[in-house]
C-alpha positions in Angstrom: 58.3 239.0 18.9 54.8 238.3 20.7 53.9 239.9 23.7 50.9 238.7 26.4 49.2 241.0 29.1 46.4 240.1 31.1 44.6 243.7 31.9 41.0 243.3 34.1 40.5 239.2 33.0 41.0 239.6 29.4 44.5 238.4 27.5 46.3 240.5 25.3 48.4 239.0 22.5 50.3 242.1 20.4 53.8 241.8 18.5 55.0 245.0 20.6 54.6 245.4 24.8 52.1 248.1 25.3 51.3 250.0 28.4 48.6 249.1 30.8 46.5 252.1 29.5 46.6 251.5 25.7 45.6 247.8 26.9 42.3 249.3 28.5 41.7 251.6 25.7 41.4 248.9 23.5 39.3 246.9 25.7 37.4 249.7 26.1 36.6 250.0 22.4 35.9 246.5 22.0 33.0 246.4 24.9 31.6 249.9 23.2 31.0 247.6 19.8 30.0 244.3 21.7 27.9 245.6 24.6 26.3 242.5 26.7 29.1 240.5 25.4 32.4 239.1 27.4 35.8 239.6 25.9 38.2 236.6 25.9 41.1 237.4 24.6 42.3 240.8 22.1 44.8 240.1 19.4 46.5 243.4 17.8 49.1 243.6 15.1 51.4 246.6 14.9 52.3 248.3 11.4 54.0 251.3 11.8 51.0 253.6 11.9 48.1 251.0 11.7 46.9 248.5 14.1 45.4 245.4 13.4 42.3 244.5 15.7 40.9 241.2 16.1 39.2 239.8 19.6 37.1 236.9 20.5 34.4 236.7 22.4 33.1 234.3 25.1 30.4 232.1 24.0 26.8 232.6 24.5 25.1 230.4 26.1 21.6 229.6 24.7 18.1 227.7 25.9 16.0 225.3 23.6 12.7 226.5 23.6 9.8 224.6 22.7 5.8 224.4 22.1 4.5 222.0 24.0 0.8 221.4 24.8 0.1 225.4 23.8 3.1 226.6 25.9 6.1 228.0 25.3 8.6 226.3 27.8 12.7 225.4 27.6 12.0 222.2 30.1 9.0 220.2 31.5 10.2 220.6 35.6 7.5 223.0 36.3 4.7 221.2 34.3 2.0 219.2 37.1 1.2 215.7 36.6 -1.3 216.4 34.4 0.7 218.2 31.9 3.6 215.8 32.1 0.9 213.5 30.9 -0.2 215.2 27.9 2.8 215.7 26.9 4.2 212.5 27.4 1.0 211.1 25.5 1.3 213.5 22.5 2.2 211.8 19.0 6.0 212.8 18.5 6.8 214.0 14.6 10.4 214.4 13.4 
């Protein structure tokens, strides 16, 4: 039988109901071995005396950064005119 909790945000899917407490515990290891990361969800298995642990994690978001005219920038909005210019006039390889 599968059993869901949702403990501070994060769902819980185990195959027996656990208490609040072991749910936080576990969520609690999982941040200590992901620091800066989000949890999404916490799977666990039950076998008698072992416990199967898998989680996923929230996606990362991420920004393109590029060279342009000498710079290292992720977008153009804060060039002035003139560097919108030269960048616009630069000779594009692929």
């Amino acid at each position: 039988m599968k059993f869901e909790k949702v403990v501070e945000g994060i769902t819980i899917h185990s195959n027996e109901e656990i208490s609040e407490q072991i749910a936080k515990a576990y969520i609690a290891y999982v941040r200590k071995n992901n620091p800066r990361k989000e949890i999404d969800s916490i799977d666990l298995e039950f076998d008698g005396e072992e416990v199967g642990l898998g989680y996923h994690l929230q996606p990362e978001g991420f920004e393109k950064i590029r060279r342009i005219t000498g710079y290292l920038v992720g977008t153009v909005d804060r060039f002035n005119d003139a560097k919108r210019a030269e960048e616009h006039d630069r000779v594009k390889h692929a």
